[in-house]
C-alpha positions as CSV (number, residue, x, y, z in Angstrom):
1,X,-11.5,14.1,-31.6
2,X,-8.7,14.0,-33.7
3,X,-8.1,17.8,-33.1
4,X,-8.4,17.5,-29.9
5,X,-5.3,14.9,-29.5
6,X,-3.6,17.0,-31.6
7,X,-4.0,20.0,-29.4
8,X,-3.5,18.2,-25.9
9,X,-0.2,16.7,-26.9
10,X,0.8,20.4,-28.7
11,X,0.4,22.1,-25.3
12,X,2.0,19.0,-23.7
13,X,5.3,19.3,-25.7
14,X,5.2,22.9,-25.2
15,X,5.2,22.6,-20.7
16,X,7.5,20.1,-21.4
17,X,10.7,22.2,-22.1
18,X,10.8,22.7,-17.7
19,X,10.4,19.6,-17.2
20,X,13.3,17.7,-19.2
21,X,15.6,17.4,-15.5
22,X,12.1,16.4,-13.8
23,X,11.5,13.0,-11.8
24,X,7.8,11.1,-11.6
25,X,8.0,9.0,-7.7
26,X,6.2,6.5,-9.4
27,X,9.8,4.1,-9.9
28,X,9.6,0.6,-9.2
29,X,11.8,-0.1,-6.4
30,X,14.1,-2.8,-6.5
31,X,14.9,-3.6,-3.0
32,X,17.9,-5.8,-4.0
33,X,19.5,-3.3,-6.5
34,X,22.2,-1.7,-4.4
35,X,22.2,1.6,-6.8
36,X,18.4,2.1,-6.6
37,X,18.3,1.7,-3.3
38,X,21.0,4.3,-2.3
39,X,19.3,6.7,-5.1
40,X,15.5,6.2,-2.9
41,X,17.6,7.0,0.2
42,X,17.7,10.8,-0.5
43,X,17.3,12.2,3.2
44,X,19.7,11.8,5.9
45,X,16.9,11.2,7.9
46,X,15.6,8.7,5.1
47,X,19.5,6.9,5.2
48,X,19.3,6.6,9.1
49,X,15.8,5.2,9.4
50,X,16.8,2.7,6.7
51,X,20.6,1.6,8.2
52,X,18.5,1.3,12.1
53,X,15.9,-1.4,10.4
54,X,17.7,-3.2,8.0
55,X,21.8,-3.6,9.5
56,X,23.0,-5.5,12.2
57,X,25.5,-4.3,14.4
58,X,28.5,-7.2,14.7
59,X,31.9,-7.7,14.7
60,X,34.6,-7.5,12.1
61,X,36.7,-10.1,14.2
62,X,33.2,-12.5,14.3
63,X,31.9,-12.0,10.7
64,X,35.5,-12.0,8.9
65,X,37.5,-14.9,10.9
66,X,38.8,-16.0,8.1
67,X,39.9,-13.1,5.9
68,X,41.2,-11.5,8.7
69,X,43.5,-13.9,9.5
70,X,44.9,-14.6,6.1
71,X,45.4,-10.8,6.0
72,X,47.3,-10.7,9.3
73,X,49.4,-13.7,7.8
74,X,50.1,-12.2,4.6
75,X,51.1,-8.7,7.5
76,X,48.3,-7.0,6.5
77,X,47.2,-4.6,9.7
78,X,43.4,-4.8,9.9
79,X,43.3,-2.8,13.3
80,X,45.2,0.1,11.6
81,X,42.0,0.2,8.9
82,X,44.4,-1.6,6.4
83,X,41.0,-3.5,5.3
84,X,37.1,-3.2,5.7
85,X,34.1,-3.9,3.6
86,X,32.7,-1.2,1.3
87,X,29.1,-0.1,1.0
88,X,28.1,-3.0,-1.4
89,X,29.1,-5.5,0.3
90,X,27.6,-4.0,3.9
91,X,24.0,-3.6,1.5
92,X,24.1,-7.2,0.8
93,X,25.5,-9.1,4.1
94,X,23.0,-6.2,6.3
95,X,25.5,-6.5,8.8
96,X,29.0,-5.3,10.4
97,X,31.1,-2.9,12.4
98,X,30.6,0.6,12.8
99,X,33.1,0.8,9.6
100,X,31.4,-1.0,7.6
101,X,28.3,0.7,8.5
102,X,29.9,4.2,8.1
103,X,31.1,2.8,4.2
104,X,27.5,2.4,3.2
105,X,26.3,5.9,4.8
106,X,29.1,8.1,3.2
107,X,28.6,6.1,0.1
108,X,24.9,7.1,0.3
109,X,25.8,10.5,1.9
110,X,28.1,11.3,-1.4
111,X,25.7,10.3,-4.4
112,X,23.5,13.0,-2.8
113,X,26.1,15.5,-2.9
114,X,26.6,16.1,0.7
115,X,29.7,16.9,2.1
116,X,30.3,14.1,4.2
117,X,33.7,12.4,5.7
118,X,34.3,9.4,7.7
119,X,36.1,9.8,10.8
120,X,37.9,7.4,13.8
121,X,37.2,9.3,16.9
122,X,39.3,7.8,19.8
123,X,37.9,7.2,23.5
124,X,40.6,8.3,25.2
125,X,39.5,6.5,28.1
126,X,39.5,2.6,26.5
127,X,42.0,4.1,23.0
128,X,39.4,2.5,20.8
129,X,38.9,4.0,18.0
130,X,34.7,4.3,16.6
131,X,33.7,5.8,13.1
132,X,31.3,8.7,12.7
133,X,30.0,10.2,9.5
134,X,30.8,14.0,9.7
135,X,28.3,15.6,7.1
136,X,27.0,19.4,6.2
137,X,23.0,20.5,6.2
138,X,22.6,21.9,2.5
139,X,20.2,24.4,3.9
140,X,22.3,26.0,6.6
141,X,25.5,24.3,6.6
142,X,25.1,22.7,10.0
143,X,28.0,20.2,10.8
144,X,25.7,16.8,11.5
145,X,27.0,13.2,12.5
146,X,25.7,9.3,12.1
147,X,27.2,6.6,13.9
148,X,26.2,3.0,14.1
149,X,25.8,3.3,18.3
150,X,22.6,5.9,17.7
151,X,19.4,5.3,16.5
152,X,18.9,9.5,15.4
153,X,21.4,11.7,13.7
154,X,23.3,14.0,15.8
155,X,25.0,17.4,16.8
156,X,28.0,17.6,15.0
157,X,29.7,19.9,16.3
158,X,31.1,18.3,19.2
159,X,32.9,16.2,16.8
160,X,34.0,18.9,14.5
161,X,35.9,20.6,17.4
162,X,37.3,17.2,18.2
163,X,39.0,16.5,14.6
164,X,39.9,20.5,14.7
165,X,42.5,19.1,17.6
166,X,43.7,16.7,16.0
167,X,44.5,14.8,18.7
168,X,41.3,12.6,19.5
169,X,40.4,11.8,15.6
170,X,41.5,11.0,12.2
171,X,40.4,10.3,8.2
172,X,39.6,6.7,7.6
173,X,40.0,6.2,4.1
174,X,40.0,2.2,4.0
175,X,41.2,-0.1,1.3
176,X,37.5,-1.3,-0.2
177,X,36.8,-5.2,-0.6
178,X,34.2,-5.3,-2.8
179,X,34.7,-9.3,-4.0
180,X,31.7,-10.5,-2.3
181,X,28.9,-9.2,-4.5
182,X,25.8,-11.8,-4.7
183,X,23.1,-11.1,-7.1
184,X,19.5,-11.0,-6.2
185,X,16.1,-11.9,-7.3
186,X,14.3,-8.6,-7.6
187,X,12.3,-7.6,-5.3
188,X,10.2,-4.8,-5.5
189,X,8.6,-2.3,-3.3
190,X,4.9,-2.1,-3.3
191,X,3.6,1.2,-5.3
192,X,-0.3,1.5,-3.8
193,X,-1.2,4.9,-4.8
194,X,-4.2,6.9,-5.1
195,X,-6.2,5.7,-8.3
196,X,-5.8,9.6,-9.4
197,X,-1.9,8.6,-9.9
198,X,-2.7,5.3,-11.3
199,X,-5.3,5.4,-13.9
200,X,-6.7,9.0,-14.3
201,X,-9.9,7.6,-16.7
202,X,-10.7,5.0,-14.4
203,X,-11.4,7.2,-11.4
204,X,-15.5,8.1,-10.9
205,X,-15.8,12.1,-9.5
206,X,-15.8,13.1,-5.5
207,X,-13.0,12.5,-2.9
208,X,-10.2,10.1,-2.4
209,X,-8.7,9.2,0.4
210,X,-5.3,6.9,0.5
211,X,-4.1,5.8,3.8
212,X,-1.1,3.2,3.5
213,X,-0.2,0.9,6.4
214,X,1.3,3.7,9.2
215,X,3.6,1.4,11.0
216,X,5.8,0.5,7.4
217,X,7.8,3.5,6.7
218,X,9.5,2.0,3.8
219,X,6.4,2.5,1.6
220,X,7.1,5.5,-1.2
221,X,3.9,6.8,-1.3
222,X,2.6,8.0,1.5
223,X,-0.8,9.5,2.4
224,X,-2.4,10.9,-0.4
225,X,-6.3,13.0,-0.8
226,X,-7.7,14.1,-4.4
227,X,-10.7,15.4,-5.3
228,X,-12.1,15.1,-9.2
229,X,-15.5,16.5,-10.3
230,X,-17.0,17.2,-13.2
231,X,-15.7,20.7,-15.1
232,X,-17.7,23.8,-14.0
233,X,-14.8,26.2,-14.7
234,X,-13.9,26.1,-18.8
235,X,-17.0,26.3,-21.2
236,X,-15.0,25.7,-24.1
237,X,-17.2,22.4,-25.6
238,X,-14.4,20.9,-28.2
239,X,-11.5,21.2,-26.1
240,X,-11.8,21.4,-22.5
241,X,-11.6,18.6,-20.3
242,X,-14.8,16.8,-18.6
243,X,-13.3,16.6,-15.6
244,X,-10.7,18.3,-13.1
245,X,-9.4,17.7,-10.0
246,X,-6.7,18.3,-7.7
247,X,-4.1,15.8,-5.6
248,X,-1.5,16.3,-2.3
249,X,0.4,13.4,-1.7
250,X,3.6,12.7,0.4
251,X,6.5,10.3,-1.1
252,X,9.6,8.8,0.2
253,X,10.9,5.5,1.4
254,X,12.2,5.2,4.6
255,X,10.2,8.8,5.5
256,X,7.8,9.9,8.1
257,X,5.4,12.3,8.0
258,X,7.5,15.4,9.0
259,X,10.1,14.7,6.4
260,X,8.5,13.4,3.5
261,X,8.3,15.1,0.1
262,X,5.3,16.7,-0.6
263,X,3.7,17.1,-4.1
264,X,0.3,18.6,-6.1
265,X,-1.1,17.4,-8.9
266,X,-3.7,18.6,-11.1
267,X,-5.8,16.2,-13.3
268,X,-7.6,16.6,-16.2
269,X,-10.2,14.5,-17.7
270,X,-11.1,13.9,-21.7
271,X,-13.2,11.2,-22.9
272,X,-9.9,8.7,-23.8
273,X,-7.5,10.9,-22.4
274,X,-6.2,11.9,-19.0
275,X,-3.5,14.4,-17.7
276,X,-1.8,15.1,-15.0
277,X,0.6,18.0,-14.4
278,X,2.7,17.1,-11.1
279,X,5.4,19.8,-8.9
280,X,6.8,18.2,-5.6
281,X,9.8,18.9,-3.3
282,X,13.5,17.2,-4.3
283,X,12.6,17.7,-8.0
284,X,9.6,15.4,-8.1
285,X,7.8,17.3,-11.5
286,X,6.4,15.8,-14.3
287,X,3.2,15.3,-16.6
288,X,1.3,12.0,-16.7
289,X,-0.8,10.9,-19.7
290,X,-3.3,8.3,-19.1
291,X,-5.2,6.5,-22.7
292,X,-7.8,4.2,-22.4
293,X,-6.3,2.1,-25.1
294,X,-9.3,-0.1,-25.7
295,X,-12.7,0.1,-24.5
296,X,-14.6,-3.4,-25.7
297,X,-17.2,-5.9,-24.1
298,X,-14.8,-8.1,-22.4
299,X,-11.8,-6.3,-22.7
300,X,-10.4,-3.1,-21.1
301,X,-6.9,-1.6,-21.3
302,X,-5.4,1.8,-20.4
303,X,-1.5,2.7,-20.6
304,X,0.0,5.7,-18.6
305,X,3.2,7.5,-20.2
306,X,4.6,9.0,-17.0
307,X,6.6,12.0,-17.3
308,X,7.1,11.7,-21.5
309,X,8.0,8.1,-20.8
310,X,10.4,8.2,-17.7
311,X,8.2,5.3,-16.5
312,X,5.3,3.4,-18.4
313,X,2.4,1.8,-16.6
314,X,0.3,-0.4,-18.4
315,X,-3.4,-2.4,-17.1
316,X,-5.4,-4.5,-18.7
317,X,-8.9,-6.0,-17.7
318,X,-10.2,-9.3,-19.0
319,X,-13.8,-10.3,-18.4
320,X,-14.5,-13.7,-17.9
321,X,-17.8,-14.5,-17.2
322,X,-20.4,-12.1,-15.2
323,X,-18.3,-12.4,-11.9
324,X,-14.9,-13.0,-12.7
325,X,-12.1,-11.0,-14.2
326,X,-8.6,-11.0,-15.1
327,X,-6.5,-7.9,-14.4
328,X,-2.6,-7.8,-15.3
329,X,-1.2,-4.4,-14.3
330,X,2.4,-3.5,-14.9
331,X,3.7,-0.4,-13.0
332,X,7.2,0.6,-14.3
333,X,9.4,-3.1,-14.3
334,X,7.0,-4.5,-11.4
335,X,4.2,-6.6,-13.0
336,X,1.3,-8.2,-11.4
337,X,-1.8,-10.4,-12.0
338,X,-5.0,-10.3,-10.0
339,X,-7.9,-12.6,-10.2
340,X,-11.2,-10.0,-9.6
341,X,-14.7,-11.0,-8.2
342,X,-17.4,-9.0,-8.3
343,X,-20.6,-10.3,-6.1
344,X,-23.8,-8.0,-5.4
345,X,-22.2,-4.8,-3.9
346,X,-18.5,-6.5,-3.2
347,X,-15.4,-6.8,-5.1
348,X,-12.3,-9.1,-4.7
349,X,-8.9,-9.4,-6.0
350,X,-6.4,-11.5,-5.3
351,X,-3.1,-13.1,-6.2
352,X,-0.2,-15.5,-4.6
353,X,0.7,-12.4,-1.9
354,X,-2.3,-10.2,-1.8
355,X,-5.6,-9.8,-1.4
356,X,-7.9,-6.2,-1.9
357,X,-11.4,-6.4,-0.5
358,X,-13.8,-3.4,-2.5
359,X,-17.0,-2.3,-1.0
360,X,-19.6,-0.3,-2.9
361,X,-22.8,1.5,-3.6
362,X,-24.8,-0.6,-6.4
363,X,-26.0,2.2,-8.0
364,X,-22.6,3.8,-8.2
365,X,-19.6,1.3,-8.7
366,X,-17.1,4.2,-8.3
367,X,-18.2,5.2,-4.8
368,X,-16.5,2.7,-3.0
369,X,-13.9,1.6,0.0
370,X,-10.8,-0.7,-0.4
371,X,-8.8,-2.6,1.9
372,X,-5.9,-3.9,0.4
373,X,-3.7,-6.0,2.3
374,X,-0.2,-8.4,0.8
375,X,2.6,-10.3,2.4
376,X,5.6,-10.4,0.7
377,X,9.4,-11.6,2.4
378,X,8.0,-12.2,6.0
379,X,6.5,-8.6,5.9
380,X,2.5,-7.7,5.8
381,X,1.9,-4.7,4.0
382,X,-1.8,-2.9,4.2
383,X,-4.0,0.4,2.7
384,X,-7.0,2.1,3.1
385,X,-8.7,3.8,-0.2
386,X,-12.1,5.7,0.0
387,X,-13.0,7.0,-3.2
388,X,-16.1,8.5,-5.1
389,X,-17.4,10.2,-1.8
């Protein structure tokens, strides 16, 4: 055995020289952490979906009375951009102006190295001015636009042409208030996940199927399907793994299904250790390795090390009597507890904002179907998990 750790973490170290840039999508999302939430927003498409469900579209004149009119006092202009709020303070209050909205999208637009400005385009009908985000597609160089009156990104070339003349349009480059910063409790997004990209040992042989609430786009993982079997393929009896298996799953918050990242994993299975070698779109790459730390009566315990310890999950399973359990799981900084009942061919968990319901076949424990469902901040999250088939 002790050869065999040796060797797995040798050929490990040795795959690990591609990926030292890589990125596991298994990060524990604080919602209220302005800098993780604009790093999650990766996508234009992502970015828009996430400013049309979270910001609300009001006033300068009705949200910043007050300041406004000091400002005008102290003959500040405020209607010749002397003053907005900056993409912090729009993240926190969730709503404002199309300025203020525009702030928080090329903030965004900039940490992912797009080539975005923020424009005043003038009605020359009313002579109110409106901002619109003037970006580039990385792939083909497409002028794009977002502005706070459309649900979708646009065309943008009708507004390129437009700040060509020069006439109609002009660079808003605002003086930032960023004094209004409020710290939050964290609050973190919910990481369901196939159980192949939880705990590798854990997971019996057959097919897995994830299914995460469709109607809640903000989820990061996405729909997922593995399959792990026992291994046919290398004879080698001291050193190849008992199981394999294979994984596609799709990632991204704030994504659909036509624009999230895709990834494949491949899993393999030793007695007390699991790997699993990941490659994904938008630099999602990495190697997982799963140990079953302790393995006794009443007490069970595995710890992932994701991506050479980018992210470290950790689970622990205390029996309490025949059908009760304790199970604290930590993934990355989110930590949770679950109280777990196990009656005739029936499993329950539960804790202060969720509940999992587990069916399965008596005979084998690991053949079984999960409804998971929580409610968190006013919102009901849900997923579907058929594994062991």
């Amino acid at each position: 055995m002790k050869k065999l750790i040796v060797s797995i973490i040798t050929l490990v170290f040795i795959l690990s020289s591609s990926y030292v840039m890589a990125e596991t999508p298994y990060h524990s999302l604080n919602e209220n952490d302005y800098s993780q939430v604009i790093q999650a927003l990766e996508k234009p498409e992502w970015l828009k979906e996430y400013c049309n469900q979270n910001f609300l579209y009001e006033y300068n004149w009705v949200q910043h009375k007050d300041k406004i009119k000091k400002r005008n006092e102290e003959n500040h202009d405020f209607w010749n951009k002397d003053w907005t709020i900056g993409p912090e303070q729009m993240f926190w209050e969730k709503k404002g102006d199309c300025d203020n909205q525009a702030a928080f999208i090329l903030a965004t637009l900039n940490h992912h190295n797009y080539n975005a400005k923020n424009y005043g385009v003038i009605n020359n009908y009313t002579g109110v001015a409106h901002a619109v985000i003037v970006f580039y597609d990385k792939n083909n160089n497409r002028p794009l636009a977002m502005e706070s009156a459309y649900s979708t990104i646009l065309d943008g070339r009708k507004y390129e042409e437009i700040i060509k003349e020069g006439i109609y349009a002009f660079e808003i480059k605002n003086k930032i208030d960023e004094n209004s910063y409020q710290p939050r409790n964290k609050n973190f997004k919910k990481s369901a996940r196939l159980k192949l990209h939880e705990h590798l040992l854990e997971c019996g042989d057959g097919l897995e199927v994830f299914i995460p609430n469709p109607f809640d786009n903000s989820l990061p993982n996405k729909v997922a399907i593995g399959w792990l079997e026992k291994n046919k393929i290398f004879k080698n009896k001291n050193f190849s793994p008992k199981k394999i298996g294979i994984s596609i799953s799709e990632h991204g918050y704030y994504s659909d299904f036509s624009n999230a990242n895709k990834m494949v994993s491949l899993h393999f299975v030793w007695p007390k250790v699991g790997v699993t070698v990941y490659k994904g779109e938008s630099n999602l790459k990495g190697i997982d390795l799963d140990f079953l730390v302790m393995d006794k009566l009443r007490v069970k315990s595995f710890i992932c090390c994701r991506n050479f310890g980018e992210v470290f999950d950790s689970k622990i399973n205390i029996v309490l009597n025949k059908s009760l359990s304790l199970m604290i799981k930590k993934n990355d900084k989110e930590c949770n507890y679950f109280f777990e009942s196990v009656v005739k061919n029936h499993e329950v968990q539960i804790n202060d904002n969720s509940i999992s319901l587990d069916l399965f076949d008596p005979e084998n424990k690991k053949r079984r179907i999960n409804l998971s469902f929580s409610y968190k901040n006013k919102k009901t999250t849900g997923a579907l998990r058929l594994s062991g088939f």
